[in-house]
N, CA, C and O of each residue as an XYZ file, in Angstrom:
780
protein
N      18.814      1.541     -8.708
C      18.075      1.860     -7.493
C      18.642      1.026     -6.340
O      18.640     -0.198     -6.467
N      19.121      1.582     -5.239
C      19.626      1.218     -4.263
C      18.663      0.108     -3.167
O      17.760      0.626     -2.511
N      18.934     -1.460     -3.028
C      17.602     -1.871     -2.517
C      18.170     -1.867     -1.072
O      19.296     -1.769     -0.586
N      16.797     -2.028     -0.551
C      16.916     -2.094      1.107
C      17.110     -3.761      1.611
O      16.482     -4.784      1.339
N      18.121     -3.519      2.349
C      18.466     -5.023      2.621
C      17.715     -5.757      4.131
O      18.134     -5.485      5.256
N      16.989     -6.354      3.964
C      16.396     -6.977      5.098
C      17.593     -8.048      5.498
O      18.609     -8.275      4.841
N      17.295     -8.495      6.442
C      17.693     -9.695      6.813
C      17.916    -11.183      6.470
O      16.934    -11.919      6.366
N      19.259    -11.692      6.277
C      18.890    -12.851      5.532
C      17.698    -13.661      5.874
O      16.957    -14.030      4.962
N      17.424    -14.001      7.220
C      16.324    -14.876      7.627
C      15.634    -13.980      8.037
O      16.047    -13.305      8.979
N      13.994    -13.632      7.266
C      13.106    -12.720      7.513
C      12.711    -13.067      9.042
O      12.011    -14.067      9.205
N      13.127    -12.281     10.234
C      12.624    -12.466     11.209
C      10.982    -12.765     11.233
O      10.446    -12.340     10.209
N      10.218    -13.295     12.014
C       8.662    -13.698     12.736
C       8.301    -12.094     13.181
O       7.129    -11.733     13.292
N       9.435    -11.184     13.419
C       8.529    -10.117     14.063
C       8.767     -8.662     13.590
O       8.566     -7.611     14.198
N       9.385     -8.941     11.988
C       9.689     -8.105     11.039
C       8.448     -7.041     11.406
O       7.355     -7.342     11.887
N       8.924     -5.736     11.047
C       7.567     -4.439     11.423
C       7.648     -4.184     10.188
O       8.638     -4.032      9.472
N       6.250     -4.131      9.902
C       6.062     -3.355      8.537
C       4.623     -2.820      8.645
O       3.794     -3.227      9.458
N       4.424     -1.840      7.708
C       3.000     -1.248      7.695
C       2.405     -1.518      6.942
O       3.005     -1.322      5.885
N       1.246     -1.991      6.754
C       0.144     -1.932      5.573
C      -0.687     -0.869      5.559
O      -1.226     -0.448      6.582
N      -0.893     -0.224      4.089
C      -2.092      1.096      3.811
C      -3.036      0.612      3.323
O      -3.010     -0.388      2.606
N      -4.194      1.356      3.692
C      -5.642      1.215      2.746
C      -6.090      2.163      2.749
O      -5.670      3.012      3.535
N      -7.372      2.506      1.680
C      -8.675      3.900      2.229
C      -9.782      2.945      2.766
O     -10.222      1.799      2.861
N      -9.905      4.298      3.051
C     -11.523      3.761      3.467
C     -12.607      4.008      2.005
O     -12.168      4.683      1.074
N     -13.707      3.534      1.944
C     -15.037      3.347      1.171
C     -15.415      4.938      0.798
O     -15.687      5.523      1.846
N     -15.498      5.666     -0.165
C     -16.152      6.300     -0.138
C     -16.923      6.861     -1.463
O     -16.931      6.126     -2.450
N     -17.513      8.019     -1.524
C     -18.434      8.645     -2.554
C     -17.763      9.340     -3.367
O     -17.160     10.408     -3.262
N     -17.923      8.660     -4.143
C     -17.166      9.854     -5.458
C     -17.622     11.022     -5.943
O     -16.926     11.721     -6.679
N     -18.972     11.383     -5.538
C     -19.803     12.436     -6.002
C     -19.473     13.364     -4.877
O     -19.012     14.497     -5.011
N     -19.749     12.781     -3.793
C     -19.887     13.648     -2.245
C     -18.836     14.104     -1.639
O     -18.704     15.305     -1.402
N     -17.815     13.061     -1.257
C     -16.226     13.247     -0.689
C     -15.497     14.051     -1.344
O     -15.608     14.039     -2.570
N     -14.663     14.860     -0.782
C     -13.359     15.351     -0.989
C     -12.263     14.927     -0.799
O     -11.468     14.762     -1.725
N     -11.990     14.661      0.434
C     -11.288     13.826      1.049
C     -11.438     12.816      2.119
O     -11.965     12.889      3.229
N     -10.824     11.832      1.483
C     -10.852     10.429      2.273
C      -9.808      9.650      3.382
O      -8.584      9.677      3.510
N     -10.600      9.138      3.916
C      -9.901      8.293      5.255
C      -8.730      7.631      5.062
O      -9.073      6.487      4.766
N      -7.137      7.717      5.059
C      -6.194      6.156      4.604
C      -5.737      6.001      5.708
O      -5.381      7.052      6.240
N      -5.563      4.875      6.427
C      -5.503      3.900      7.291
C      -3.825      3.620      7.345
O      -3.424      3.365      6.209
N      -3.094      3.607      8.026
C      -1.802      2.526      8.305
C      -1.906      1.640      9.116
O      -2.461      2.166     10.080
N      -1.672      0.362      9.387
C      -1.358     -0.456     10.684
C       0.078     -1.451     10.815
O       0.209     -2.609     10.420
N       1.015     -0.642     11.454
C       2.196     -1.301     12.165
C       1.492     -2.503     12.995
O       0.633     -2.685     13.858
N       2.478     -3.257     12.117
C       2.669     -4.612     13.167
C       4.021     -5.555     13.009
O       4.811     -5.580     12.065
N       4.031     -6.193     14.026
C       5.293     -7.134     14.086
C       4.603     -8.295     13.348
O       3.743     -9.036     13.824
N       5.255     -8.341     11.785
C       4.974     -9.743     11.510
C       3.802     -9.673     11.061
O       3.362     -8.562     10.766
N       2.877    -11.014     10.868
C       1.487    -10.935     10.756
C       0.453    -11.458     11.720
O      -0.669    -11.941     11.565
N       1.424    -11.127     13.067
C       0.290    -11.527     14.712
C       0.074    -10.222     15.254
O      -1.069     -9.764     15.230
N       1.285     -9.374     15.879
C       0.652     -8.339     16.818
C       1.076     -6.908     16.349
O       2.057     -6.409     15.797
N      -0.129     -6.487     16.830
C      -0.188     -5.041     16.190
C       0.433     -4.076     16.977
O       0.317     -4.150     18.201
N       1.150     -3.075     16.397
C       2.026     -1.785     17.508
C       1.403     -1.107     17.359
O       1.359     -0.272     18.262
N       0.494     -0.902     16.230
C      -0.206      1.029     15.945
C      -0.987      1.158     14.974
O      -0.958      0.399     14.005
N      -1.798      2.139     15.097
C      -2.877      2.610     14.131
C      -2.496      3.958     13.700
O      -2.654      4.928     14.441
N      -1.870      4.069     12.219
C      -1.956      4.898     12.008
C      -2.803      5.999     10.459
O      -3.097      5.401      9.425
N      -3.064      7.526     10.584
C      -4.010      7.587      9.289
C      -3.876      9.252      8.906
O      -3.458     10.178      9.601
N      -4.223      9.245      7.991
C      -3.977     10.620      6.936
C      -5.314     10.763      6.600
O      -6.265     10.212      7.153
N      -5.332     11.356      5.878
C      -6.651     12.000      4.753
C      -5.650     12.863      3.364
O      -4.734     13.685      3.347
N      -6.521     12.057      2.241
C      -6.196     12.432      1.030
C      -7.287     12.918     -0.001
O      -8.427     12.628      0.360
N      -7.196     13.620     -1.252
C      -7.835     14.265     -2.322
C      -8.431     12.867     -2.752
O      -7.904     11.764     -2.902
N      -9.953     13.404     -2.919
C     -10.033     12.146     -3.936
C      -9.414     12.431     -5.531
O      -9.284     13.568     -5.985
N      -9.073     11.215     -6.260
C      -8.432     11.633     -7.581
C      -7.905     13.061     -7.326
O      -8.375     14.063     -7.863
N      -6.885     13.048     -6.457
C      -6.029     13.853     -6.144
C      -4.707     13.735     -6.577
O      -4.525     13.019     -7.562
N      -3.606     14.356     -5.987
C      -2.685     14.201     -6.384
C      -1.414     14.233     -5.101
O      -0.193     14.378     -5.169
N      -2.340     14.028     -3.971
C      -1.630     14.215     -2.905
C      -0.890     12.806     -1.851
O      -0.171     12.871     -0.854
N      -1.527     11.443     -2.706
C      -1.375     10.652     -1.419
C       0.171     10.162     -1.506
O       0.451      9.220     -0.764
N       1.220     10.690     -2.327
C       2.504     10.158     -1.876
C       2.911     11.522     -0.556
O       3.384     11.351      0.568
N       2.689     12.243     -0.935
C       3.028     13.635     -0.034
C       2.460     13.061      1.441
O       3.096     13.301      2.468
N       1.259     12.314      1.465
C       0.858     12.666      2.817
C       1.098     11.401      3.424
O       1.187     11.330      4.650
N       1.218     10.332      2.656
C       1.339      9.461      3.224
C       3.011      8.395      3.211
O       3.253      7.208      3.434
N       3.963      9.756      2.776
C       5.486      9.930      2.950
C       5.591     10.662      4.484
O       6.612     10.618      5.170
N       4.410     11.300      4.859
C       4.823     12.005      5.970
C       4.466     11.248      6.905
O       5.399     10.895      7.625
N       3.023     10.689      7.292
C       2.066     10.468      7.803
C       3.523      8.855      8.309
O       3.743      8.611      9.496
N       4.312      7.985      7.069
C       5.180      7.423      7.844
C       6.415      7.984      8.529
O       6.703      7.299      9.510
N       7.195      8.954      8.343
C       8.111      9.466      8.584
C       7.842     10.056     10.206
O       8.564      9.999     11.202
N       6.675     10.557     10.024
C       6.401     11.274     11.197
C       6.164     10.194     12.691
O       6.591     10.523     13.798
N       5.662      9.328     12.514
C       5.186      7.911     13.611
C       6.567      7.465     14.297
O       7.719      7.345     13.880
N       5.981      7.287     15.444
C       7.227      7.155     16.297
C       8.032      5.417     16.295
O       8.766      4.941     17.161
N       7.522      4.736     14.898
C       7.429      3.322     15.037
C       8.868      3.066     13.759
O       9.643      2.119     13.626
N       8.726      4.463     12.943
C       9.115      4.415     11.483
C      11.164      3.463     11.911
O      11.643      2.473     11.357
N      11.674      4.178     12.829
C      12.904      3.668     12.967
C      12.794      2.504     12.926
O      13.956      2.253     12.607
N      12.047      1.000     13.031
C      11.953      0.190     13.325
C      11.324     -0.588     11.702
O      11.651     -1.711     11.317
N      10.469      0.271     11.039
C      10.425     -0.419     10.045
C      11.109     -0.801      8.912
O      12.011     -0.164      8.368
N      10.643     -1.878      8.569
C      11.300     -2.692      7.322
C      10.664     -2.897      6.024
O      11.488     -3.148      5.145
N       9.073     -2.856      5.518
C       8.608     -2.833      4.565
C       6.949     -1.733      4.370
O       6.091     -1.718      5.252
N       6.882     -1.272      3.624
C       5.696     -0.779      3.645
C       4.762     -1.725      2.322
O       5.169     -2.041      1.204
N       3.498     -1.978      2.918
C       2.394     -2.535      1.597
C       1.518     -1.761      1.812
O       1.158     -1.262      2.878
N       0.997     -1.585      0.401
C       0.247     -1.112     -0.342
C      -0.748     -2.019     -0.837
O      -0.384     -3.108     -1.280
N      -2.254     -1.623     -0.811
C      -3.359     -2.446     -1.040
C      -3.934     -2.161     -2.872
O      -5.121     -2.382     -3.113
N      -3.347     -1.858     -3.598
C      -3.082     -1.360     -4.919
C      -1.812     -0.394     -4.814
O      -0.962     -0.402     -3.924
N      -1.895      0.591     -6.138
C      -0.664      1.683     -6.628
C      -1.780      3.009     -6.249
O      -1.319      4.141     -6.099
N      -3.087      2.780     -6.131
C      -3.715      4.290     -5.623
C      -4.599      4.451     -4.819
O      -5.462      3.594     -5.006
N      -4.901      5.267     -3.817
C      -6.120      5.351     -3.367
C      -7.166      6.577     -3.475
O      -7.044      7.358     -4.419
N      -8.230      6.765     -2.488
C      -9.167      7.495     -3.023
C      -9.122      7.827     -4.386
O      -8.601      8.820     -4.894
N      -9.847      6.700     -5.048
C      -9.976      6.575     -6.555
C      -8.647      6.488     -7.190
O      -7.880      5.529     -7.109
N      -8.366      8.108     -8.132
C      -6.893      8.040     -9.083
C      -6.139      8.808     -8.227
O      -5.484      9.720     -8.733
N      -6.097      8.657     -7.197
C      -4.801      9.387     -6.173
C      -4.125      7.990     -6.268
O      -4.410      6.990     -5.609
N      -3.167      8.129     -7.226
C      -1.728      7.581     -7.669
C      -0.576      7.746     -6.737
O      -0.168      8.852     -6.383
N       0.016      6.433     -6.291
C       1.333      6.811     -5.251
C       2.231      6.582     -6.171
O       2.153      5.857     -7.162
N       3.243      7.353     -5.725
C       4.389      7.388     -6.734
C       5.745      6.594     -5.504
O       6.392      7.043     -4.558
N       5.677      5.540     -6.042
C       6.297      4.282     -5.161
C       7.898      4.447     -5.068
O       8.524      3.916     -4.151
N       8.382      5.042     -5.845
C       9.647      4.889     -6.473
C       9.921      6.325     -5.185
O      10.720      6.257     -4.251
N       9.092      7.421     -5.474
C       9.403      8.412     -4.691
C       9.072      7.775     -2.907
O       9.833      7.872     -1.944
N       7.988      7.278     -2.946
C       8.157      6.793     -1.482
C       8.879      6.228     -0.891
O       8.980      6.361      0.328
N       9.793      5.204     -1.795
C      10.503      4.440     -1.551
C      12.133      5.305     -1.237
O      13.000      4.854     -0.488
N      12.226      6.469     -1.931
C      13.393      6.831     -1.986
C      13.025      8.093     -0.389
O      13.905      8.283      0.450
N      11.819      8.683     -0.301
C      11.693      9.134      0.985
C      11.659      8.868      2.194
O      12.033      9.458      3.208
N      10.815      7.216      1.836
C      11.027      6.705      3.400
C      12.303      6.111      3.876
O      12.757      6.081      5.020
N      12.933      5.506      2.437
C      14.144      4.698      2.326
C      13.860      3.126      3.208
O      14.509      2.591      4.107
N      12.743      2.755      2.573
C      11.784      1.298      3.067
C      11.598      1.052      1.449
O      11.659      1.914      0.572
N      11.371     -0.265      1.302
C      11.144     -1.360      0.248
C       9.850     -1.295      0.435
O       9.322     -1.413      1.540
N       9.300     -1.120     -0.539
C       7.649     -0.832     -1.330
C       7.341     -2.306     -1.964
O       8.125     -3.000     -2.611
N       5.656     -2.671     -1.520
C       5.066     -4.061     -1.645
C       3.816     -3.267     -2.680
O       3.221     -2.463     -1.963
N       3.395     -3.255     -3.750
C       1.943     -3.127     -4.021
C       1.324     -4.405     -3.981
O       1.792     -5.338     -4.634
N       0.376     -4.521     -3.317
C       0.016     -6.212     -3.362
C      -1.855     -5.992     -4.494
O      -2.895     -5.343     -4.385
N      -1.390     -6.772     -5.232
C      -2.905     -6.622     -6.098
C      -3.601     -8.180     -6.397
O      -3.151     -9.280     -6.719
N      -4.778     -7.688     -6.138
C      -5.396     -9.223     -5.360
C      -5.950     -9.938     -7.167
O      -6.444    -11.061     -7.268
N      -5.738     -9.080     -8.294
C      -6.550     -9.473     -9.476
C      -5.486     -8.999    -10.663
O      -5.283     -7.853    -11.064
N      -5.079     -9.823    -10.951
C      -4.135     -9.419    -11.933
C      -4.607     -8.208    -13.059
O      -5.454     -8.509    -13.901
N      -4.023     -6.832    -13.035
C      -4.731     -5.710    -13.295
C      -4.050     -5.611    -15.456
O      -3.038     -5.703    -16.150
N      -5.388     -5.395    -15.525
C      -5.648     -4.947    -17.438
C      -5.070     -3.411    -16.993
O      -5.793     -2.557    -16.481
N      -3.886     -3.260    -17.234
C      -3.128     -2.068    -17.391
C      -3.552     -1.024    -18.404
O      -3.721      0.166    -18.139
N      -3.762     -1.804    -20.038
C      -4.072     -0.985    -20.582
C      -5.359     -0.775    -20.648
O      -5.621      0.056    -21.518
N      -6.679     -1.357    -19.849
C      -8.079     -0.278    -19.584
C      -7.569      0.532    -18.899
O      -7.877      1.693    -19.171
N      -6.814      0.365    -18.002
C      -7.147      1.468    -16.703
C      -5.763      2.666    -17.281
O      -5.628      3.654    -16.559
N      -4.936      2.574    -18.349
C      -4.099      3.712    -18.588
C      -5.450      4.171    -19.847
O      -5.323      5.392    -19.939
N      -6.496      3.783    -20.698
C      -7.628      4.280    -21.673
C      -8.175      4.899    -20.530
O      -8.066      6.112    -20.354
N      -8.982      3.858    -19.435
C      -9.601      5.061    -18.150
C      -9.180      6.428    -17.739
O     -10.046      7.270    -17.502
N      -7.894      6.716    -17.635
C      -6.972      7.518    -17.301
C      -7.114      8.779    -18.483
O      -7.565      9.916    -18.347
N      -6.562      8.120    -19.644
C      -6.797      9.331    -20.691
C      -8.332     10.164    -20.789
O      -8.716     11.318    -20.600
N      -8.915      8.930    -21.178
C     -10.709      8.958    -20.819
C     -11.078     10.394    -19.910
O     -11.675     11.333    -20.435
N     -10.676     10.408    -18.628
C     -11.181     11.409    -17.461
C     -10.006     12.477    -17.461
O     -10.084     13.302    -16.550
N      -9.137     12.578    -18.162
C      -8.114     13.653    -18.468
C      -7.195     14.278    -17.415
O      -6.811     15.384    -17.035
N      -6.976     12.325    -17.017
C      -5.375     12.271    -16.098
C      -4.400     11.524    -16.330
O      -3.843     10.862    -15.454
N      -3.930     11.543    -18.055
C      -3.224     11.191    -18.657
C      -1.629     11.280    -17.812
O      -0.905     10.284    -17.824
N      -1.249     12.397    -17.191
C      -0.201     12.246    -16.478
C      -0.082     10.924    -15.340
O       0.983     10.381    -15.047
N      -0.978     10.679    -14.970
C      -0.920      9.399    -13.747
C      -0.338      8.311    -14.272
O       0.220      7.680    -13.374
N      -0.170      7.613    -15.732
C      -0.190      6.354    -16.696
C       1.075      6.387    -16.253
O       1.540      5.249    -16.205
N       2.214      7.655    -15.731
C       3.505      7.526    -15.709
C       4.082      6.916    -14.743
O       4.928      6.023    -14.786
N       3.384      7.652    -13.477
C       3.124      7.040    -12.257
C       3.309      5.015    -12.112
O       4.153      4.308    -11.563
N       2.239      4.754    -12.791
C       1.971      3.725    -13.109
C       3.598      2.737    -14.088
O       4.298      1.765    -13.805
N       3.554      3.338    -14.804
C       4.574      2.372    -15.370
C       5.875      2.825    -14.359
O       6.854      2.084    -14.278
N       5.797      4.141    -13.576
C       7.502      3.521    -12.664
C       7.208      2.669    -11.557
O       7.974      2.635    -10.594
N       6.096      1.930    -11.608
C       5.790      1.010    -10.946
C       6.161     -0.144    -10.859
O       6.142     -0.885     -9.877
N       6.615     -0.388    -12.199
C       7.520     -1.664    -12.671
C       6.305     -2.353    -12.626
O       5.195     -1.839    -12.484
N       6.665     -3.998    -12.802
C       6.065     -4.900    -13.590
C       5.409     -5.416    -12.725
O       5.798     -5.203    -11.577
N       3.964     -6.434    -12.945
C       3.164     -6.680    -11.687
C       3.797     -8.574    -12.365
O       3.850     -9.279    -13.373
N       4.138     -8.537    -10.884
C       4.555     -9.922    -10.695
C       3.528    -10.845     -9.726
O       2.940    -10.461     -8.716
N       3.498    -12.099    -10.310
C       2.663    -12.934     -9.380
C       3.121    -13.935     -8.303
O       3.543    -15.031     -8.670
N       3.058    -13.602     -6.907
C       3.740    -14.803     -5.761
C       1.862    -15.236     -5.384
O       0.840    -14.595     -5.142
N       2.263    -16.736     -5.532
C       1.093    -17.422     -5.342
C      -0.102    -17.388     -5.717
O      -0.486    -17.902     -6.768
N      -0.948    -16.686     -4.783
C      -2.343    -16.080     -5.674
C      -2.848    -14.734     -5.685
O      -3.986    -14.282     -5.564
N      -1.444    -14.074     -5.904
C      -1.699    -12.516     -5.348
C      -0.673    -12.141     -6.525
O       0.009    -13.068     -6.962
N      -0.522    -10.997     -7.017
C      -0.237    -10.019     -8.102
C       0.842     -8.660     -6.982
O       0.528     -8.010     -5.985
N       1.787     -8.718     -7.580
C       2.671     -7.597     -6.487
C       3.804     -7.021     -7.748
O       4.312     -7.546     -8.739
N       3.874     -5.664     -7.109
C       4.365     -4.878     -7.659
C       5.816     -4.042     -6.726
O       5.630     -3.129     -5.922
N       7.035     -4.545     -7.033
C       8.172     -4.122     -5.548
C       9.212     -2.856     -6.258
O       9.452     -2.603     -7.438
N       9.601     -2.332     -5.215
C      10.140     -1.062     -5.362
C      11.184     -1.332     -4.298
O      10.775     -1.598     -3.168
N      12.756     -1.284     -4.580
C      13.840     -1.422     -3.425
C      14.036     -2.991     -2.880
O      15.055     -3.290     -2.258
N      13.402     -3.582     -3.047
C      13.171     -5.482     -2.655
C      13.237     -5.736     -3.546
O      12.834     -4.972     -4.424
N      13.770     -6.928     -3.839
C      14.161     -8.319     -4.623
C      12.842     -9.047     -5.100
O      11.808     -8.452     -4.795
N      12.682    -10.363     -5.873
C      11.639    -10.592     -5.617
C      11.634    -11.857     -4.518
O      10.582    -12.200     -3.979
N      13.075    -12.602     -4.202
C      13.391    -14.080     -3.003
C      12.711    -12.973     -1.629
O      11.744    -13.254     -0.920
N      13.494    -11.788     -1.561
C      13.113    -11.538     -0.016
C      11.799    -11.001      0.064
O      11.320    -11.003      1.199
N      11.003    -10.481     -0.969
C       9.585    -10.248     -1.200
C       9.150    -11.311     -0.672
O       8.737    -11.234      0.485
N       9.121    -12.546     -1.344
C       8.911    -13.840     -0.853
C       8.558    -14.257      0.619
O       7.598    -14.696      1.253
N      10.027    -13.831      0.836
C      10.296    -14.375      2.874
C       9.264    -13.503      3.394
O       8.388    -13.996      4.103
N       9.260    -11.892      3.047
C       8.545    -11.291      3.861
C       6.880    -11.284      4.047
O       6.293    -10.914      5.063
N       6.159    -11.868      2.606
C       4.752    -12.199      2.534
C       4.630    -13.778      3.079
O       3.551    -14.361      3.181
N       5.587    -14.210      3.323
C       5.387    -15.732      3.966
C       5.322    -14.948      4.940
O       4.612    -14.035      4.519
N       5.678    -14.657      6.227
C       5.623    -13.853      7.334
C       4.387    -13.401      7.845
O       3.960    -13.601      8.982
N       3.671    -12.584      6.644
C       2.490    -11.642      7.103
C       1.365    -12.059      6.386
O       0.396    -11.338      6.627
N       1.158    -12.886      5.658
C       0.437    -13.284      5.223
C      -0.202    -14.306      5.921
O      -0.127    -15.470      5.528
N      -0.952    -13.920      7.122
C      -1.365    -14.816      8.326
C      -2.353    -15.304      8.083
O      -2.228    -16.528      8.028
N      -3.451    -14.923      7.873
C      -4.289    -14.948      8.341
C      -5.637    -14.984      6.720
O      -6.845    -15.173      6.862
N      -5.047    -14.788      5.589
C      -5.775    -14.206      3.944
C      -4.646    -14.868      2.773
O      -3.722    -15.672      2.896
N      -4.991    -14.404      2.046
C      -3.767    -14.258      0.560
C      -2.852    -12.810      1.053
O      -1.641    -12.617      0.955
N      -3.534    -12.235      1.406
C      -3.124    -10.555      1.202
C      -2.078    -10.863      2.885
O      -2.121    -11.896      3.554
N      -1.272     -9.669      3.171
C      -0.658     -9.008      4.365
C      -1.589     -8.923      5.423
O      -2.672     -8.505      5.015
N      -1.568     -9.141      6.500
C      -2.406     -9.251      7.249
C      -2.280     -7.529      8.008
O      -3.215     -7.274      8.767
N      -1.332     -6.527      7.858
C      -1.292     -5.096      8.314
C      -2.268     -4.578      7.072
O      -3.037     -3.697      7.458
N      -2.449     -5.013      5.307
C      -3.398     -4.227      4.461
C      -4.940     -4.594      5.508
O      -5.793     -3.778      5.856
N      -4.879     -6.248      5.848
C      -6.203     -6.484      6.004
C      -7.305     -5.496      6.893
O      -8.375     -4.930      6.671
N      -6.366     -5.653      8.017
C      -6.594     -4.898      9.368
C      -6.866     -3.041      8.651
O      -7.338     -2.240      9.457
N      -6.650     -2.690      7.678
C      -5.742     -1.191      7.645
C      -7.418     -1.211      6.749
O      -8.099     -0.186      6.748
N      -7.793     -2.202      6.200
C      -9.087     -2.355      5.303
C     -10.262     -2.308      6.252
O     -11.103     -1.441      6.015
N     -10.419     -2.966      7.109
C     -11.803     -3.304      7.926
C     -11.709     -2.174      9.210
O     -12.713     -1.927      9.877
N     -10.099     -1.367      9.544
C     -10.431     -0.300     10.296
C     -10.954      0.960      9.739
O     -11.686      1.742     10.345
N     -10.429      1.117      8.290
C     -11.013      1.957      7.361
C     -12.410      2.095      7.403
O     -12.784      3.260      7.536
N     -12.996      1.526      7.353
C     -14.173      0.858      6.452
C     -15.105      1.054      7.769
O     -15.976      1.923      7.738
N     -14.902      0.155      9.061
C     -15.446      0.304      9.981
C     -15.322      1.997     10.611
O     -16.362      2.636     10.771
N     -14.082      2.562     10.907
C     -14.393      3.928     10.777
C     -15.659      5.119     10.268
O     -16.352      5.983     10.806
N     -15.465      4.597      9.025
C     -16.297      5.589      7.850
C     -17.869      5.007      7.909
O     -18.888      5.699      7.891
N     -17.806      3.890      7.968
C     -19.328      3.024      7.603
C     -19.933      3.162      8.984
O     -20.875      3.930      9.176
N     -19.422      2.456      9.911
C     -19.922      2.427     11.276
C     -19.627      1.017     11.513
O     -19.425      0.652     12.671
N     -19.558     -0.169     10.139
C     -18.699     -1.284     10.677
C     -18.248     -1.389      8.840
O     -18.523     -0.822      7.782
N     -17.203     -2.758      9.476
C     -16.186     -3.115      8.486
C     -17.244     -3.621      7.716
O     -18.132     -4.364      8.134
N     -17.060     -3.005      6.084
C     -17.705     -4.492      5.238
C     -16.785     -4.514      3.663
O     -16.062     -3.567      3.354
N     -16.938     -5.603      2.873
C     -16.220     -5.529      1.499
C     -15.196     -6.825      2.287
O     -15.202     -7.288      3.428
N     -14.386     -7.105      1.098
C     -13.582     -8.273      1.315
C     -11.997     -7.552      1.943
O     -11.326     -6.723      1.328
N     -11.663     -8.143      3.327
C     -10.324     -7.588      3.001
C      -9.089     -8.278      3.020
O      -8.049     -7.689      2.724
């Protein structure tokens, strides 16, 4: 797999995007809110950007391969993170494909070091045994500091440089944080949950 080469010295005003969903009902929703936020680094923000996906769908690499491609910011970026490997519930991103569409280096950042094999039993369990695949071309969940990450096209030294960078303000990227509490505040009427 061909990786994307950042810069030897991770610039202060590196652009990258962080994704999230927003909160929602698993009984009620269809489709849910996902959030992007471009920023330089982990101080100032260029953009808000957002899709809507299936819940336990099968759509959020499709829409949210476009949803970056399409933004007038994308020439400029350098990493995309990810606030897990899925959103709205088992809408599974297929990282490897995003990575080869956007042609950007893929961050899953996971705040709890994840029991793989409940959640591939969960999977069989609700009879979306195909997603487990998803999941393992995910490669291996590695731990920087006190956070759990999963990289696609990046190394794990320049992974490194680039969460020293954006990691301003939390443990997590400070573009997931923002991409969490605009979600959330959107859908709810204000931000709540940890982000």
């Amino acid at each position: 797999m061909p990786r994307h080469t950042l810069e030897k010295m991770v610039k202060k005003e590196i652009r990258v995007i962080g994704i999230d969903d927003s909160p929602f009902n698993k009984f009620k929703d269809k489709k849910i809110l996902v959030v992007g936020v471009v920023m330089r680094g982990g101080s100032w923000v260029d953009g808000i950007l957002s899709t809507k996906v299936d819940v336990d769908g099968n759509d959020a690499t499709k829409k949210i391969t476009s949803m970056i491609k399409k933004c007038k910011f994308k020439p400029q970026l350098q990493c995309i993170f990810l606030d897990g490997i899925a959103v709205a519930g088992f809408n599974v991103i297929d990282v490897q494909e995003l990575n080869k569409k956007t042609k950007l280096p893929v961050v899953v950042v996971i705040r709890r070091k994840p029991n793989i094999k409940n959640i591939k039993k969960t999977l069989i369990k609700i009879n979306k045994k195909q997603k487990i695949k998803l999941i393992e071309k995910a490669g291996n969940v590695v731990q920087i500091g006190d956070i759990f990450v999963q990289l696609t096209g990046i190394d794990l030294e320049e992974a490194k440089k680039v969460l020293k960078v954006v990691c301003t303000r939390s443990l997590i990227p400070e573009p997931i944080r923002l991409a969490h509490l605009i979600a959330s505040g959107v859908v709810l009427g204000e931000s709540r949950g940890r982000a």
